[in-house]
N, C-alpha and C positions, 0 to 999 in steps of 0.2 A: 457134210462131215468134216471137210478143210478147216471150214470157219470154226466148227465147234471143238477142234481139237487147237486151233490157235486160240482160241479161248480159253480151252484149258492149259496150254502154254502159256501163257498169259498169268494167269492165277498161280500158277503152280509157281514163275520166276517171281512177282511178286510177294507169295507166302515165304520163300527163302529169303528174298529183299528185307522181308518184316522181320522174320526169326535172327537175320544177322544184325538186323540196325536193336533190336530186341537185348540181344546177347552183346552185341559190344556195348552197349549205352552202360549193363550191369556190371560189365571187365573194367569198365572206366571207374567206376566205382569202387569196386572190389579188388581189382589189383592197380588199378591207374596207373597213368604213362611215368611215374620215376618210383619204381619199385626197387627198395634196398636203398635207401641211403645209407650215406655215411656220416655218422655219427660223431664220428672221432674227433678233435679238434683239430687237425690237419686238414680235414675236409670242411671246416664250419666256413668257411669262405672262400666256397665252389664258385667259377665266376661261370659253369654250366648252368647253373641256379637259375638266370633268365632265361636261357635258351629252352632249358623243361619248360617255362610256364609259357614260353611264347608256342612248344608245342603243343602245351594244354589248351590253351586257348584254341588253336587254331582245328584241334581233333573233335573239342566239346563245339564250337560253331559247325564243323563237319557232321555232327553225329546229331547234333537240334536240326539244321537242312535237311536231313535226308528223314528225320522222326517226322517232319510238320510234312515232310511232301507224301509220306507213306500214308499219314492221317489225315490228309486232303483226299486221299482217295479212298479212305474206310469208308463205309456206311454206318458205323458207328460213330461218327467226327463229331458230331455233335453233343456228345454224351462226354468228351475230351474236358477233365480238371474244373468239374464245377463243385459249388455254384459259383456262377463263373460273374453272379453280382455284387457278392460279398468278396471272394477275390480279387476283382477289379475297382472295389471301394478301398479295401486292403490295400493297393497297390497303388493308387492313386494316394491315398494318404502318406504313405512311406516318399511318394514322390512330390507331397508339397513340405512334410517335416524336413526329406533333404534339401528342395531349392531354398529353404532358409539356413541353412546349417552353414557351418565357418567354411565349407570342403563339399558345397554342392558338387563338383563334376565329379568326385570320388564316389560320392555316396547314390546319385543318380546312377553312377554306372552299374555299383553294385544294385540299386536295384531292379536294375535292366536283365543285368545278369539272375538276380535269385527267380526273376520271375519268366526267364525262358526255362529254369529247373523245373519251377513248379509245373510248367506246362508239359515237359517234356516226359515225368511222372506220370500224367495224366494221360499221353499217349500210349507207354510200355504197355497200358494194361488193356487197350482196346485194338494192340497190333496181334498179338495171337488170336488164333482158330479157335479155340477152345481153351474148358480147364485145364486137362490134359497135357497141352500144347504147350500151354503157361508153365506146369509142373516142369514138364522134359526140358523147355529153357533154362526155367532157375535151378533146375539140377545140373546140367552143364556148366554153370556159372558158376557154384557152389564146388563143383568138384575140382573144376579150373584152378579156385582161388586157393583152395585146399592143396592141390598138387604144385603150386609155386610155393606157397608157404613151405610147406613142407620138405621140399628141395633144397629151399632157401636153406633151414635150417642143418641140413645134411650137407649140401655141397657149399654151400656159402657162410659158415657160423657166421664170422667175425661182421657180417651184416645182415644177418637175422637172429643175431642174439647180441641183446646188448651187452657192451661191452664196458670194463672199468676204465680205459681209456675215453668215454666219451668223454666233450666240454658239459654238457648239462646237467645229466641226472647219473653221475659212474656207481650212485647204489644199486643201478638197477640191472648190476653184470649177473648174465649168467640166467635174465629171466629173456622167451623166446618175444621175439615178436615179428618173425618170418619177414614179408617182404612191406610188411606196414612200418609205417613212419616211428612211432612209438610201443610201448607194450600194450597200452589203455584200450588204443585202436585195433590192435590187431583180439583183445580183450571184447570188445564191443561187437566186431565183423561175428567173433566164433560166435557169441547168442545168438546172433541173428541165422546163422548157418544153423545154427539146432532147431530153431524153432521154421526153419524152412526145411529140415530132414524128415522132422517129424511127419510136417504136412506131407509129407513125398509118401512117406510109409504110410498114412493114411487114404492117399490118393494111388497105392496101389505098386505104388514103386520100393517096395519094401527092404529091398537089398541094397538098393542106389539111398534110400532113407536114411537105414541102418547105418553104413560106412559113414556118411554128412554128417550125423548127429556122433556117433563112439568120435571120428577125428577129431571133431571143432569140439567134443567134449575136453578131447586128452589136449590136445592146444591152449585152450582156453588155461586148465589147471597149469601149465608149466609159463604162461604170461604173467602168474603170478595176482593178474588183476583182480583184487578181492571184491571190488564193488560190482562187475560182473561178474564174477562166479556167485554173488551171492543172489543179481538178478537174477540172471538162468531161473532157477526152481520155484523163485519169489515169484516171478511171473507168472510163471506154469502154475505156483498155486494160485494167485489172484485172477487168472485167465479162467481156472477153471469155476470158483467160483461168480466170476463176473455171468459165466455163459449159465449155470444153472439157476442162479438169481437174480431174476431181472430186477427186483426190488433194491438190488445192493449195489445197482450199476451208477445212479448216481453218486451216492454215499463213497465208493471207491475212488472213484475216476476225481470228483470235485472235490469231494471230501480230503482225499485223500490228500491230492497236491495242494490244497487251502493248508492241509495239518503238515505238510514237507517243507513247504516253502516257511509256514512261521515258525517251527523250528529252528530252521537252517537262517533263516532271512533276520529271524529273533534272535538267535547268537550272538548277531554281528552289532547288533543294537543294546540289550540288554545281559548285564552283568547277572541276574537272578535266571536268565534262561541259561544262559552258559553255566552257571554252575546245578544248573535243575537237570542238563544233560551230560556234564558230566559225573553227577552222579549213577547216570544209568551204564555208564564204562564206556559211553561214547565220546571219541574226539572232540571237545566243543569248539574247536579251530574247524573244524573238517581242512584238514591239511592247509592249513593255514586259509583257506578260503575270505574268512570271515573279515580280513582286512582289505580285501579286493569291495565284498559285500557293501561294507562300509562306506568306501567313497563310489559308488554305485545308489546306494538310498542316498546316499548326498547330493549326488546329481538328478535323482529326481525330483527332490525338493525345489530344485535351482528352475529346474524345466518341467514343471507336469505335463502341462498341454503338446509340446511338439516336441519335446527330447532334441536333441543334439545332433540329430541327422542319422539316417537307415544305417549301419555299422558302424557308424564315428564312433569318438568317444575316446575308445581303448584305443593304446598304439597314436593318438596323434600328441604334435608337438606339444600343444597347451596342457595337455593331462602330462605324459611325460617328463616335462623341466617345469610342472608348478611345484609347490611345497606339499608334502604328502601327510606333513607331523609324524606323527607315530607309525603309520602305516605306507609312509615316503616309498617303501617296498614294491609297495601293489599296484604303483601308477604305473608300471612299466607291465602290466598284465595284459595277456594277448583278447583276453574275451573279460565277461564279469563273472565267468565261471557258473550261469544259469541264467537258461534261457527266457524265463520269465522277468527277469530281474533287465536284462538284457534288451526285452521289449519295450520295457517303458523307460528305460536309458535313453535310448538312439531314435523310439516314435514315441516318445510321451504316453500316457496313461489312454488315449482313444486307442494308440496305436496296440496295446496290449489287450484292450478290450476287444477289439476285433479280431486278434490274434487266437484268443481265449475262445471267442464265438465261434472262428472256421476249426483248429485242433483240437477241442476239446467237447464242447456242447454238441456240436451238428455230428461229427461222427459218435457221440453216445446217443442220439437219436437215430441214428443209420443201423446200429447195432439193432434195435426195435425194431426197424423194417424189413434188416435180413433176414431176422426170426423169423417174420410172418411170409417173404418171398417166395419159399420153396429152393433157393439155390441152397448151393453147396454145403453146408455148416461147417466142412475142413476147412474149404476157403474162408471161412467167416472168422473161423478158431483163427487162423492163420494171420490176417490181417489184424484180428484183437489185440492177440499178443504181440505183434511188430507195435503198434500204435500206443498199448500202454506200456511198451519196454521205453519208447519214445517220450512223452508223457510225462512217466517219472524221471528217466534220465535228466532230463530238462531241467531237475530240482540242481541238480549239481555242475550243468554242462551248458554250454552256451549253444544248443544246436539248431536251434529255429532261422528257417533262411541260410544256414550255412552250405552256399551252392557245391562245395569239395567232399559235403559230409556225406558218410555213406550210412549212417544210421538217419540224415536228416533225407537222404533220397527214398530209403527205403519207408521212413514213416508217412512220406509225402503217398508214395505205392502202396501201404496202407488205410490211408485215407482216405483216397479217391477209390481204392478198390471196398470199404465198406458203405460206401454211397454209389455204386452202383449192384454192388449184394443187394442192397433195398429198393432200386429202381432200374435194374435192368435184368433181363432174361436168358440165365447162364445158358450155354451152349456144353453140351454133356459130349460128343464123340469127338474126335481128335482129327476129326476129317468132315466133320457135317459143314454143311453150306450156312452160311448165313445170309441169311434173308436183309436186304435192302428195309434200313429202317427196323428192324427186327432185334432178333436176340445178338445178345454181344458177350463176348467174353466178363465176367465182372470179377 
């Protein structure tokens, strides 16, 4: 009787071990270690600014040791961020386009760095007990991020609402953006809070749902950000018709970002697209985008086969003081502004094909296999919509591999969560044992 009650001592500190390394991995994301800046030009050269990143650094190394030691001891460890052949082809090639690049140890480093993310993704989802278990985290998470936000806004305006005072963007006083960096960002968190309310109120938590989904709704409208508010519901309708059609699941997903990207990618190129979209009343700059777009398809001319090294490119010296001609503007731009475009920048043309293979094809085939598994279909709903909010976003945003990003963590926890809907065997009580080798959380 000793033994079996230190064994359930045991399990029991354990399970709390998981649930906190679980819940802080999601705070790091959702609220992370320098919440509130200041915006203002007085504060644009904070010389705190490294001392945050050295504690970023030092919290995310803290928080992947204790993920990889907690998943060393699952029984599901082996089920952890695959296919783990195609990601390790993936990885490997980002690591021979860097060692040729102008800025090998930079771009090595980063991709040392995106790929203890992706792995560490791949743990959140096999460290809870059950579906359950998984819900009542990201609901703590969710409500967490919600209740600083919201404070922020109430007790702290002047750095959670922008202000006409900042150096950057002072048009954008007066719209909220609680304890995130930007409006856009704290724009993008709210989706993702809705469409993890929902699942809650699905999954039986109706009232903890309810509140996630009305806050990060009325949040969301006062960030102002129009490109996510207008996701939100776009999703919700393509999600729902993606689930009742299987027939339309390629045409959406492939179809869809082939027809976004040449839009968006054709602007930047062709004077009869731009004027073929604006005459549909849409921006054919997409906020000036389309001059970043520009010397981006120039650089993949320049490099197809191995691009410019795993995030080079943007931001270093040789893009920055070359000559830009007309668009002299947009070398000084932090990303290419979409992630596809972005792919075959910094890994050449293999490297987006493969890119293309793991986020896009394999999990529209995962989706197929959930169908037929028997688990959850909330959870299935659930991770569709994070992964095609992901997806599309991508047409406009540089988010793939972005280790900071929390739409790019959370699509990663999409991903890996509808490839194990299709090959692993959910666990339904909130307390049942799992069997060695057996079912796992998906």
């Amino acid at each position: 009787m000793r033994e079996a009650h230190a064994d359930g001592s045991a399990e029991a500190s354990g399970s709390a071990l998981a649930s906190l390394l679980v819940v802080g991995t999601l705070l790091f994301y959702l609220i992370t270690l320098s919440p509130f800046i200041d915006l203002t030009a007085a504060a644009s050269a904070d010389p705190a600014a490294d001392r945050t990143s050295a504690l970023n650094q030092i919290v995310f190394l803290a928080l992947t040791g204790g993920l990889w030691l907690a998943a060393a001891r699952s029984p599901a460890r082996t089920l952890v961020a695959g296919p783990r052949g195609l990601i390790l082809a993936l990885v490997l090639w980002f690591a021979a386009a860097s060692a040729i690049s102008a800025h090998p140890d930079i771009a090595l480093r980063r991709v040392v760095l995106a790929t203890l993310t992706v792995t560490n993704a791949g743990i959140v989802l096999i460290l809870p007990r059950s579906e359950r278990h998984f819900a009542g985290l990201l609901g703590l998470g969710c409500l967490a991020t919600l209740l600083v936000a919201y404070l922020g806004v109430f007790l702290l305006p002047r750095l959670a609402i922008h202000q006409a005072t900042e150096i950057r963007e002072p048009m954008n006083a007066g719209l909220w953006r609680g304890h995130f960096a930007h409006k856009n960002a704290a724009a993008g968190a709210m989706v993702l809070l809705a469409f993890i309310g929902l699942h809650l109120r699905s999954a039986g938590r109706r009232l903890e749902g309810l509140a996630i989904v009305v806050l990060a709704a009325i949040f969301l409208q006062q960030t102002g950000g129009k490109t996510a508010s207008a996701a939100l519901p776009g999703i919700l309708g393509l999600a729902w018709v993606f689930e009742r059609r299987p027939a339309l699941r390629a045409p959406i997903v492939l179809g869809g970002v082939a027809a976004f990207n040449a839009l968006t990618i054709g602007c930047a190129i062709s004077a009869d697209m731009r004027a073929a979209v604006a005459a549909l009343g849409i921006d054919p700059t997409f906020t000036n985008r389309i001059d970043i777009w520009r010397i981006g398809v120039a650089a993949i001319a320049e490099r197809p086969l191995t691009g410019y090294g795993f995030q080079l490119f943007w931001q270093t010296d040789e893009l920055v003081y070359s000559t830009g001609g007309g668009a002299s503007w947009a070398v000084a731009a932090f990303n290419g502004h979409n992630a596809y475009l972005d792919a075959a920048v910094t890994t050449g043309l293999p490297g987006l094909a493969l890119t293309l293979l793991w986020l896009l094809w394999l999990p529209l085939k995962d989706v197929g296999r959930a169908d037929a598994a028997g688990n959850d279909p909330a959870l299935t709903r659930l991770f569709t919509r994070i992964w095609l909010y992901g997806v599309f976003s991508a047409c406009v945003e540089s988010l793939f591999f972005q280790s900071g990003s929390l739409v790019w963590f959370f699509m990663l926890i999409a991903v890996f969560g509808l490839r194990l809907q299709g090959r692993a065997t959910l666990v339904a009580g909130a307390d049942a044992p799992r069997p060695a080798g057996g079912p796992v959380h998906a």
